[in-house]
N, C-alpha and C positions, 0 to 999 in steps of 0.2 A: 521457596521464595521467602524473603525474611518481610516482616509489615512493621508499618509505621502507625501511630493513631494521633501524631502530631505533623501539621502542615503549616512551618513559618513560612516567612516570605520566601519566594521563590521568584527567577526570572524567567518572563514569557519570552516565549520562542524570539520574537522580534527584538528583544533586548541580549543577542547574544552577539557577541563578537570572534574574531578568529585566533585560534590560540588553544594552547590546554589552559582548562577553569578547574575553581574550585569549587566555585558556585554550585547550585542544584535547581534542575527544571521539574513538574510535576506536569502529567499529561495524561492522554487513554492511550493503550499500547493496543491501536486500530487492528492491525496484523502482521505477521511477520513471515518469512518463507526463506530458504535456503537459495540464495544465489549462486549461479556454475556462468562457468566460460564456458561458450556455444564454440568457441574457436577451438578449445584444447579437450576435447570429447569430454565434454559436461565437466571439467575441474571446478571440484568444490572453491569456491573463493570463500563466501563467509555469511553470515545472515543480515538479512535488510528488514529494517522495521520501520514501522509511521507511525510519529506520535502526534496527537491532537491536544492543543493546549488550551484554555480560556485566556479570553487578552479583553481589558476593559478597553471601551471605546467611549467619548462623550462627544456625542453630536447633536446638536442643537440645543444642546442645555438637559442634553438628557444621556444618565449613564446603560449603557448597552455591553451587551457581549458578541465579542466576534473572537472567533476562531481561526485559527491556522493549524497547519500539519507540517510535520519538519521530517527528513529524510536519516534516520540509523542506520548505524550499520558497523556490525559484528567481525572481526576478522575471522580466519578460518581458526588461526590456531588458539584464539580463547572462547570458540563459540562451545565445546563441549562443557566449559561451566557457568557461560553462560544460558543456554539453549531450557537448563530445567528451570528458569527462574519464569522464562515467559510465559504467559498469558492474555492468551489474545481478550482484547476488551475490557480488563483493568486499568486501574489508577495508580501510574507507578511515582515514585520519584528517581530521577537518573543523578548520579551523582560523579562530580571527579571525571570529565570527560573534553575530549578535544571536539574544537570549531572547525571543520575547514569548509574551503568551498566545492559548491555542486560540480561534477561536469557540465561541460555542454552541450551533454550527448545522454539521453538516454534518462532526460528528468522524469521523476515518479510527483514531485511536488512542483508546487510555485515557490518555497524557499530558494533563497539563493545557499544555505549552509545546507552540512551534513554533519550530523555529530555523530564521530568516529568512539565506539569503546578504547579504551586505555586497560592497563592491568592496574590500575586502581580507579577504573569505575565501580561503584556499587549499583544497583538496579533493586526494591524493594517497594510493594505493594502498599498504595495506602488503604486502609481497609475503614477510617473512621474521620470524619473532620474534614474529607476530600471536595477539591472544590468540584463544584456543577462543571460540568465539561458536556459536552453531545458523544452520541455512542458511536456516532459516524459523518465522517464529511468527502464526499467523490472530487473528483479532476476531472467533472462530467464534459464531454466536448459531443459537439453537433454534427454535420454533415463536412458543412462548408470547411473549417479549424481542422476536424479529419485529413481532409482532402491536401489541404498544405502542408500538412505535416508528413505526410505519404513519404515515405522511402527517404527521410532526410534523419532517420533513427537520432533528432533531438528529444521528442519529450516520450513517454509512455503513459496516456492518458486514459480516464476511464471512460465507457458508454453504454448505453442502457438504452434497450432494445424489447421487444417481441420476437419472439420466436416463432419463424413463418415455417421452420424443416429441419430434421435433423438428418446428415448423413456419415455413416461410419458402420463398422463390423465389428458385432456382439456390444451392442449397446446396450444390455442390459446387466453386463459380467462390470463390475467397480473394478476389477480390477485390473483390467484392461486400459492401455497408456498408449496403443493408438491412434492415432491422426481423428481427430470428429472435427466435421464440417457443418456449422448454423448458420442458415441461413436468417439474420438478423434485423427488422424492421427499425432504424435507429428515429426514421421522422418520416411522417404518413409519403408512400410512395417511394422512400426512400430504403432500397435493400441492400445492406454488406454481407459479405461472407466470411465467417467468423471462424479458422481454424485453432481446434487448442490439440495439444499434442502432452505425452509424459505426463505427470502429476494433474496439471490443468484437466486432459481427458479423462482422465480417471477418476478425477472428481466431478466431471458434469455425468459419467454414465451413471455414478452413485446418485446423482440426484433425480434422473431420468427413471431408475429401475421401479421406481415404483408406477410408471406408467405414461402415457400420453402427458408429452409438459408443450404441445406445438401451444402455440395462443398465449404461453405464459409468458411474462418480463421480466428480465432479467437484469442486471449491473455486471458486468467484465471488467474488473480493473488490469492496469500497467498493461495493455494492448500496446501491440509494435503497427502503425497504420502502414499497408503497405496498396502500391497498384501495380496490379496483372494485367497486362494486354491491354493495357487503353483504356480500363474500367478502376 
């Protein structure tokens, strides 16, 4: 990853329009993960990233910060040069990149854009001068918002829970991908059931192997809500 130790003006996420720019955004590069078609037996498609921006607000005679998260994303065929530059949780600046718009299927944000890489994006760390940004912001949703969104694969929201059970075979080998089923507390009295499968499983038995995690709370993000039998 190349670094920067200067940060001129840059435009916030809300000041982008549609189109290739030439502009440059600066943000925290939240996390990012390998997207595949579930239809054409897992094809690699390309990387998805969230970036988190600082945005000045003045309300009531007073300046404040609020934040947004805007939706990347990598094509397959430039992601092996881009893939070494990421860092999850950095201060990047993205530079030279296209606007377009969301689907209407399948949101990870409340942005209406997605800024697609181009082969003259740059992507480079800021390491000095970077502004205040937050290390994290969720798409947290409740019971009721869940519930609507159920089987209609518009948005992929996150939710945070307690952990009432865990079921699956060899729960303690990471390297196992799986089917695990959690049984998940998201609001008192309120139980879902939380299957992750491939990578996602594999990553919660790493985090279970070191022992009993029932009681503990959790955050799941990009969850697909779905309802079985009535429930």
């Amino acid at each position: 990853m190349a670094f920067s130790d200067v940060v001129v003006a840059h435009s916030a996420f809300d000041a982008l329009r549609l189109g290739r720019s030439a502009q440059f955004i600066v943000g925290r590069l939240l996390r990012f993960w390998d997207s595949k078609n579930i239809k054409k037996q897992g094809e690699f498609m390309g990387i998805t990233l969230l970036l988190l921006d600082e945005k000045l607000l003045i309300q009531n005679l007073t300046l404040r910060l609020q934040n947004s998260v805007i939706h990347g994303f990598i094509p397959s065929g430039r992601s092996p040069y881009y893939r070494r530059l990421l860092k999850a949780g950095s201060v990047v600046r993205v530079s030279s990149f296209e606007v377009a718009r969301c689907t209407n299927m399948y949101k990870i944000t409340d942005h209406p854009f997605v800024i697609r890489f181009i082969p003259q994006t740059t992507i480079d760390e800021v390491v000095a001068n970077a502004p205040m940004i937050n290390v994290e912001k969720f798409m947290i949703r409740k019971f009721d918002p869940l519930q609507a969104l159920a089987n209609t694969n518009l948005e992929l929201p996150d939710v945070v829970g307690q952990i009432q059970s865990v079921q699956g075979s060899d729960l303690t080998a990471a390297g196992v991908m799986s089917r695990v089923v959690v049984r998940l507390m998201i609001e008192p009295m309120v139980v879902v059931y939380l299957s992750l499968w491939d990578d996602a499983a594999s990553m919660f038995r790493g985090l279970i192997s070191s022992g009993d995690r029932t009681q503990s709370v959790m955050v799941v993000t990009t969850v697909n809500p779905k309802i079985f039998g009535g429930l």
